[in-house]
C-alpha positions as CSV (number, residue, x, y, z in Angstrom):
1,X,139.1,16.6,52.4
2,X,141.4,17.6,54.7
3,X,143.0,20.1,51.6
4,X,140.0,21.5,51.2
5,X,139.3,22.8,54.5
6,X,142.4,24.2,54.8
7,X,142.3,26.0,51.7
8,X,138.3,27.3,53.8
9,X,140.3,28.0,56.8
10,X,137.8,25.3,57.9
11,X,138.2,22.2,60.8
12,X,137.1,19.3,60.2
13,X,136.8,17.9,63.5
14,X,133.6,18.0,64.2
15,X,132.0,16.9,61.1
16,X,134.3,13.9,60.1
17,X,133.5,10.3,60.4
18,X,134.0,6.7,59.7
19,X,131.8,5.0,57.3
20,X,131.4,1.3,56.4
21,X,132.8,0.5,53.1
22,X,130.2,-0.2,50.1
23,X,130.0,-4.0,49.3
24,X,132.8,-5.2,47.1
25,X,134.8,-1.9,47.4
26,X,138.8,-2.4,47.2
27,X,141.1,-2.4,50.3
28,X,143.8,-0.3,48.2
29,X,143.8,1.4,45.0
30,X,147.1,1.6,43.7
31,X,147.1,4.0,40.7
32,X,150.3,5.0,39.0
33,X,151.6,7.1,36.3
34,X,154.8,5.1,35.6
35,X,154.0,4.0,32.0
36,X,152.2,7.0,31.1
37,X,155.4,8.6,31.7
38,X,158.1,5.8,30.7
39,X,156.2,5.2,27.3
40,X,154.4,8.4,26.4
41,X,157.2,10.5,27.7
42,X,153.9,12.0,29.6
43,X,154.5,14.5,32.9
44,X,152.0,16.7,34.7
45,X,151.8,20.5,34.4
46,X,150.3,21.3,37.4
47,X,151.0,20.1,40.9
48,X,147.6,18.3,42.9
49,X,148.1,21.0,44.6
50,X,147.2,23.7,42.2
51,X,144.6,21.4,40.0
52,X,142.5,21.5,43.6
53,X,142.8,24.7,44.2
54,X,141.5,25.6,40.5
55,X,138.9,23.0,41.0
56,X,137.8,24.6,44.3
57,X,138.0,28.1,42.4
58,X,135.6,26.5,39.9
59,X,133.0,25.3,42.1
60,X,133.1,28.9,43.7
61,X,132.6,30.6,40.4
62,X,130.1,28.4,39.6
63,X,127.7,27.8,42.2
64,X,124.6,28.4,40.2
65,X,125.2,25.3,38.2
66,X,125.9,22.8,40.4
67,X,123.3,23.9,43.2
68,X,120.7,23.4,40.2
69,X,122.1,19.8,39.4
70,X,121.3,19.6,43.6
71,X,118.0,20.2,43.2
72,X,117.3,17.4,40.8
73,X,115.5,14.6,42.0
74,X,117.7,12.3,40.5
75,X,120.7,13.7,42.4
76,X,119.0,13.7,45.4
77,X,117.6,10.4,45.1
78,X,121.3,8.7,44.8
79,X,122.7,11.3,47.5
80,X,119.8,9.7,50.0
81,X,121.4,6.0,49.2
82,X,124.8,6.7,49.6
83,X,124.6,9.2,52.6
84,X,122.5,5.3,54.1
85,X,125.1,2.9,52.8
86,X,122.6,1.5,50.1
87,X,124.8,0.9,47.3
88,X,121.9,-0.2,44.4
């Protein structure tokens, strides 16, 4: 999140806060590329960096898609349980 503002010139101060975690939810998540690489000889081509900012650029370019998929009940219907912790 915090990458995100700053590519907004945004602060998040104000509008950050703690959650409780969902039932069952992991402590740590520990993912790792190391066999991708080692075996597949795999390697990234873009930095995280970069893959955000072209992920934010697509969203931008793109805002009459996903604000439809907003306005579907079925969207707004999950985004009401998770924004209350009810994780059904």
């Amino acid at each position: 999140m915090k990458a995100i503002a700053v590519h907004f010139r945004k602060d998040l101060s104000s509008n950050c806060f703690n959650v409780n975690d969902r039932p069952g939810a992991d402590f740590r998540y520990a993912v790792s590329s190391k066999r991708l690489i080692d075996d597949f000889g795999w390697k990234t081509e873009q930095t995280f960096e970069n893959n955000l900012k072209n992920t934010i650029q697509w969203y931008v370019d793109n805002t009459e898609w996903w604000k439809n998929k907003k306005l579907k009940n079925s969207f707004k219907e999950h985004y009401e349980r998770q924004s209350k912790g009810q994780w059904a």
